[in-house]
N, C-alpha and C positions, 0 to 999 in steps of 0.2 A: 546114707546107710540103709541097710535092709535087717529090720528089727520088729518080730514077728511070726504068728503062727503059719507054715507052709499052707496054703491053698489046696485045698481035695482036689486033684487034677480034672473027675466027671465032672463036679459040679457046677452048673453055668452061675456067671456070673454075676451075682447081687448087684443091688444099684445104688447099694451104700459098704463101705468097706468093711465095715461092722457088721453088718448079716451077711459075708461072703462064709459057707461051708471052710472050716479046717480039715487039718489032718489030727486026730486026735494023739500028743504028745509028741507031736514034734513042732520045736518053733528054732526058726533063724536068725542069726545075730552076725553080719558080712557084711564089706562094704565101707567101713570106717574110716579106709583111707587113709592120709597123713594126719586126719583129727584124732586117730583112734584112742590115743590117749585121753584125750578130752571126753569123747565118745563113750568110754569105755564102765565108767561106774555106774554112770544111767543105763545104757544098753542097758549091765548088769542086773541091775534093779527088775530093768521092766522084764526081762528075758526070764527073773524069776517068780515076778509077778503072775505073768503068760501060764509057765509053766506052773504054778501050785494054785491058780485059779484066784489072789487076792487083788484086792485093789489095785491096779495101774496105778505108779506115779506119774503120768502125763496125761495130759486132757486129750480129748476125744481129735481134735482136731489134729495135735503134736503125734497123736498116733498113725492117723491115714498118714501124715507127710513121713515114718520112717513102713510103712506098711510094705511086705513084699508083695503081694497082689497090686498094688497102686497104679505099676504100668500096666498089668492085662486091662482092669479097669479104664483107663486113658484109651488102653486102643480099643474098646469095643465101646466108647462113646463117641471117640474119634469117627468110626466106620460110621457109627447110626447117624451122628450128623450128616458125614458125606454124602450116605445115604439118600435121605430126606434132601440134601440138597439139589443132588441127583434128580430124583423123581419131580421138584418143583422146578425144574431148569436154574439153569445160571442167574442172578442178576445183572442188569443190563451193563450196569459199572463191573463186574467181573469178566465179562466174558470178552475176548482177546480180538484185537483191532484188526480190523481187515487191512491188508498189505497194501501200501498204493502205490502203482507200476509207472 
């Protein structure tokens, strides 16, 4: 599920989910699936949590895992590792077997 305040589209990315910039007064609640019903009173909760600014009923943790930023996150830790990986070369166990003719 994706439950949570929409992402400011300029804003670069924070390096924790919780300091990533919103969009002030809109939050998203999609995604539920066939659980939705299961889904559906907590989403509730928290969705009005979000919006009227009080306590989250879910810990810090339970909230990245329904966050809708969660996958830009992923891919632009994903790139910075490739990254670095890139620039220090392969390790010797990764790098692909010379063909033998």
């Amino acid at each position: 599920p994706l439950i949570g305040g929409v992402p400011a589209p300029d804003a670069p990315l924070a390096d924790q989910l919780r300091l990533q910039p919103r969009q002030p007064g809109l939050v998203l609640c999609t995604a539920l699936g066939s659980r939705g019903i299961t889904w559906a009173a907590l989403a509730g909760q928290l969705v009005a949590a979000l919006a009227l600014g009080s306590p989250r009923p879910l810990e810090a943790d339970l909230l990245d895992a329904v966050d809708p930023a969660r996958f830009a996150l992923r891919r632009q830790q994903y790139r910075c590792i490739r990254a670095n990986t890139k620039k220090r070369g392969m390790p010797k166990r990764h790098q692909p077997r010379a063909a033998h003719n």
